[in-house]
C-alpha positions in Angstrom: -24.8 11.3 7.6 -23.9 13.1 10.3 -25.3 16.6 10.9 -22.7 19.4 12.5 -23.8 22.3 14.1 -22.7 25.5 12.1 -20.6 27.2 14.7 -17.4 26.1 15.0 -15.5 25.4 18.5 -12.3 27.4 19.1 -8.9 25.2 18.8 -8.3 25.0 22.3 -11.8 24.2 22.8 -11.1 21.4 20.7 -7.9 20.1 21.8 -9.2 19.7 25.4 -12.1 18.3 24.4 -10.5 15.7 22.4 -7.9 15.3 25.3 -10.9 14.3 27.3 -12.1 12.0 24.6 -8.5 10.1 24.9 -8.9 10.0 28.7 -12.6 8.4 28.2 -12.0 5.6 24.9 -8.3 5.3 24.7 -6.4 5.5 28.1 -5.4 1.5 29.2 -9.1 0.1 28.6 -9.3 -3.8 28.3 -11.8 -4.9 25.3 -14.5 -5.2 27.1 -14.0 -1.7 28.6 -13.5 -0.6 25.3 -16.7 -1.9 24.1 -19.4 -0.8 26.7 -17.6 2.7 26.1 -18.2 2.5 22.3 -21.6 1.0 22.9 -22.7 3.8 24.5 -21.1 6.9 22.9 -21.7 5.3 19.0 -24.9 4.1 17.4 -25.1 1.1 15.5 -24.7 2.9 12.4 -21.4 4.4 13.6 -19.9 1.1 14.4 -20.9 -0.4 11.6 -19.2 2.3 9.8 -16.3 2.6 11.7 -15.5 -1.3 11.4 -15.5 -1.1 7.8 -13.3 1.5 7.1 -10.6 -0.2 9.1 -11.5 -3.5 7.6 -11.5 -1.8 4.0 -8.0 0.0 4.7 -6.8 -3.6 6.5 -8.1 -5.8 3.4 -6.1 -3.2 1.0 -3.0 -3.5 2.8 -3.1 -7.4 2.7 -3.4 -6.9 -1.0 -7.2 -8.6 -1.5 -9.1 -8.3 -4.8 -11.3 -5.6 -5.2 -13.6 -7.0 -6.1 -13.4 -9.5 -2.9 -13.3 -6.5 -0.2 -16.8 -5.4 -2.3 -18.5 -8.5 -2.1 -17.5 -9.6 1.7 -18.3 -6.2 3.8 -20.6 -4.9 1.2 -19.0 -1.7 0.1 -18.9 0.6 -3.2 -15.9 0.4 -5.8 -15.4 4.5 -4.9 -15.6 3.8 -0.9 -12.5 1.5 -1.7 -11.2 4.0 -4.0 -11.1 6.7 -1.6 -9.6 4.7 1.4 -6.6 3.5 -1.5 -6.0 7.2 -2.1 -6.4 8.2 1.8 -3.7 5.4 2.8 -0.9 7.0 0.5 -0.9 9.9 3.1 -1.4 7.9 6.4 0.1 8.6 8.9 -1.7 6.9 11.8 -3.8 3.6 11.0 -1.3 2.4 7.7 1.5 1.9 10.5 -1.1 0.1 13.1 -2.2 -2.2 10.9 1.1 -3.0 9.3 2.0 -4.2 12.5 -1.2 -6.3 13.0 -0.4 -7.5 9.2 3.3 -8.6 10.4 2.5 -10.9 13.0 -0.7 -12.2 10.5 1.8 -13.2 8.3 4.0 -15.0 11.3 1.0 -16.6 11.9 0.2 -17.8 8.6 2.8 -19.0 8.2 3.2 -21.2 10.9 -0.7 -22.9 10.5 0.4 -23.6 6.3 3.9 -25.2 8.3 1.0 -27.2 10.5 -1.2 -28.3 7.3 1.6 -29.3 5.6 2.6 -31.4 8.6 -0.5 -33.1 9.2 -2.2 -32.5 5.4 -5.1 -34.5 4.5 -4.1 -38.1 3.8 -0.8 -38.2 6.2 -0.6 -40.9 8.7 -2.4 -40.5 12.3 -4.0 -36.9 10.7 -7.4 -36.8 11.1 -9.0 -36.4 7.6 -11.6 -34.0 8.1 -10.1 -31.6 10.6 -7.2 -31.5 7.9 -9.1 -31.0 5.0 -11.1 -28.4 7.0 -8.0 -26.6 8.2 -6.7 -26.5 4.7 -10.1 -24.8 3.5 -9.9 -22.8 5.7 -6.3 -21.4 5.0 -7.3 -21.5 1.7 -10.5 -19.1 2.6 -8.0 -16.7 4.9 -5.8 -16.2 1.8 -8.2 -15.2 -0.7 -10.2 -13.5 1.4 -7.6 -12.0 3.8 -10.4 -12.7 6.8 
C-alpha cells in the first residue's frame, strides 16, 4: 500500500511536477532507457503491480475468461471487477491497447494462415515444429498471452 503524506501539493505544484515526470519516463526513451528509468524510480512491488493492471485491462479487452486472467497473473475476481468497470470510462489506456489488440489480431491471423499452410501432416512440414506451432496458437487464443 502506498502511504501519502497528508498535506496536499498545490495544482500547479502538481502539474509541473508531473511535467517533469513526462520529461524523465516518457519523452522519446528506447526500452531499455525506459527500463533502467523504471528500475530505479519503482520497486519491485510497483512493477509487479503496474504490469498487471495493464495485463488485466489488456486480457479483458481480448475477451479472455475470467476465470483464465485469475489463474495466469494471479489476481482476485474483484481486482478484475474493478478494472471491467474502470475501462467503461477510459479514456487513456482502452484506446492504447486497442491499437496493440489490432495489429495482434493482423498477426494472428497471418501465423493461423501459416499453420494452416504447413499443418501437421502436410508434405515437406516438419511434424513437430507444426504441431508445436499449432499448440501454441492454440495456447495464445485461450489464453490471449
Amino acid at each position: 500500500m502506498v502511504r501519502i503524506f497528508p498535506y496536499r501539493i498545490g495544482p500547479e505544484s502538481y502539474e509541473k511536477i508531473f511535467s517533469v515526470f513526462y520529461e524523465v519516463v516518457g519523452h522519446n526513451r528506447n526500452k531499455t532507457e525506459f527500463n533502467k528509468i523504471l528500475f530505479e524510480l519503482l520497486s519491485p512491488s510497483e512493477r509487479v503491480m503496474i504490469v498487471k493492471r495493464i495485463a488485466i485491462v489488456y486480457l479483458l479487452l481480448k475477451e479472455v475468461d475470467c476465470e483464465i486472467i485469475k489463474k495466469v497473473l494471479k489476481v482476485s475476481f474483484t481486482t478484475i471487477s474493478k478494472y471491467r468497470i474502470m475501462m467503461e470510462s477510459s479514456h487513456g489506456i482502452v484506446p492504447a491497447l486497442k491499437d496493440i489488440i489490432s495489429i495482434d489480431k493482423i498477426a494472428l491471423l497471418f501465423e493461423q494462415l501459416f499453420n494452416d499452410i504447413f499443418a501437421p501432416g502436410v508434405y515437406r512440414a516438419s511434424w513437430s515444429a507444426a504441431w508445436q506451432r499449432k499448440f501454441r496458437l492454440e495456447r495464445k487464443k485461450e489464453t490471449g498471452l
